[in-house]
C-alpha positions as CSV (number, residue, x, y, z in Angstrom):
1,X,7.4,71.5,-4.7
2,X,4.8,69.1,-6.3
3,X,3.5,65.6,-4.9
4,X,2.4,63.1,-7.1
5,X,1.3,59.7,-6.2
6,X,1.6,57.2,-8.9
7,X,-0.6,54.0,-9.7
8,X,-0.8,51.4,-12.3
9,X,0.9,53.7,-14.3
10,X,-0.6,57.2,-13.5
11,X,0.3,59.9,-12.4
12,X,-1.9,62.4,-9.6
13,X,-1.6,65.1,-8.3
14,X,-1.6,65.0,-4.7
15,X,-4.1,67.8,-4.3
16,X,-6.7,65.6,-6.2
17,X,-6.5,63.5,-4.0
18,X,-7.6,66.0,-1.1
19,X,-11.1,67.5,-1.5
20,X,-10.4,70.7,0.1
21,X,-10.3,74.6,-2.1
22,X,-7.2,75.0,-0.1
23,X,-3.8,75.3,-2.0
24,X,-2.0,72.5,0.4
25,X,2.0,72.0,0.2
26,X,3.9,69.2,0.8
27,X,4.1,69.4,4.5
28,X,0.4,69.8,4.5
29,X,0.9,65.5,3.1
30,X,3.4,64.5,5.0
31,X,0.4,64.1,8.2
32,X,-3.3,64.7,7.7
33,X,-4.3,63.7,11.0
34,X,-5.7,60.6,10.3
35,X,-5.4,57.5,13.5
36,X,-4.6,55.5,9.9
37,X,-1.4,57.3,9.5
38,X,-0.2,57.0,13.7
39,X,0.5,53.2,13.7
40,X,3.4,54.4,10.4
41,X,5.0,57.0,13.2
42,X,4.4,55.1,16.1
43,X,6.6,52.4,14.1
44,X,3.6,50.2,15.6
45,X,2.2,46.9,13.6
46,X,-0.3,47.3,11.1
47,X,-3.4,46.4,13.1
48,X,-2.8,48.9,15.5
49,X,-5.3,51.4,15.8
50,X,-4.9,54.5,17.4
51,X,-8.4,55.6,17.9
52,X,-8.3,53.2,21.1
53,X,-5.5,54.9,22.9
54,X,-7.6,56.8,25.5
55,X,-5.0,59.9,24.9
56,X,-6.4,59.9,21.0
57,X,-9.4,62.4,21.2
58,X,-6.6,64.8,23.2
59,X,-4.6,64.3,20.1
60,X,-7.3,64.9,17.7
61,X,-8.6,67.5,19.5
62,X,-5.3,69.8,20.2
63,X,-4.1,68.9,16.0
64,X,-7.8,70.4,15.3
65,X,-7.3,73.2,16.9
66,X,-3.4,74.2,15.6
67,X,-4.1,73.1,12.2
68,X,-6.6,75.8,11.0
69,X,-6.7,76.5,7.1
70,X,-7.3,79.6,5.3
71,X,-10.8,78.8,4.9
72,X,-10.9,78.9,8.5
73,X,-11.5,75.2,8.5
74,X,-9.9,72.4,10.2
75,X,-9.0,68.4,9.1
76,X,-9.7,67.2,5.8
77,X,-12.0,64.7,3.7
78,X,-10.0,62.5,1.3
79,X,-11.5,62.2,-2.3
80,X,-12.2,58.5,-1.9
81,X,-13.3,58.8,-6.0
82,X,-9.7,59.3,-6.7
83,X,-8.3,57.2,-4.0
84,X,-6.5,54.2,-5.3
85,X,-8.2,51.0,-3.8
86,X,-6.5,49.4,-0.2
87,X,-3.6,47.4,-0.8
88,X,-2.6,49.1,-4.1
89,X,1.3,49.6,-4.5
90,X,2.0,53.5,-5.1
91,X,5.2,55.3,-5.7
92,X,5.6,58.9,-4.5
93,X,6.9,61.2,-6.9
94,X,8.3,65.2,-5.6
95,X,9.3,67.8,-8.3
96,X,10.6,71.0,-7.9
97,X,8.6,73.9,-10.3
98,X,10.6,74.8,-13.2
């Protein structure tokens, strides 16, 4: 499957969006590990942030260690070049390869 996220009209490709040499997949998307994302599962408020929950650097700590790449790395950097800007509506877009 492919991810795209969609903005003002245009189309990227999720990877793009991911500065990693790492082929990632969808599921590799769907939770990057980032306290930003928690509040979403948590079903929590917006202003919640999770990085104040004393359990957090357990979290961080123990996804660290399960999520290892191929590269032998762990977490990712977002490519904040190619990162639409806060508060910008996107639309999520998954094909299947031909």
């Amino acid at each position: 499957m492919l991810l795209f996220i969609q903005w003002d009209k245009k189309e990227t490709l999720a990877q793009e969006l991911v500065s990693t040499k790492d082929a990632l997949e969808i599921g590799d998307f769907l939770f990057l590990g980032s306290p930003y994302f928690d509040y979403i599962a948590l079903g929590a408020p917006p202003g919640v942030d999770c990085r104040f929950c004393p359990l957090f650097a357990l979290e961080e700590k123990a996804l660290r260690d399960i999520f290892v790449r191929e590269s032998a790395q762990s977490g990712y950097e977002l490519n904040l070049e190619r990162m639409p800007s806060c508060g910008t509506e996107v639309t999520i877009i998954i094909r299947l390869p031909k």
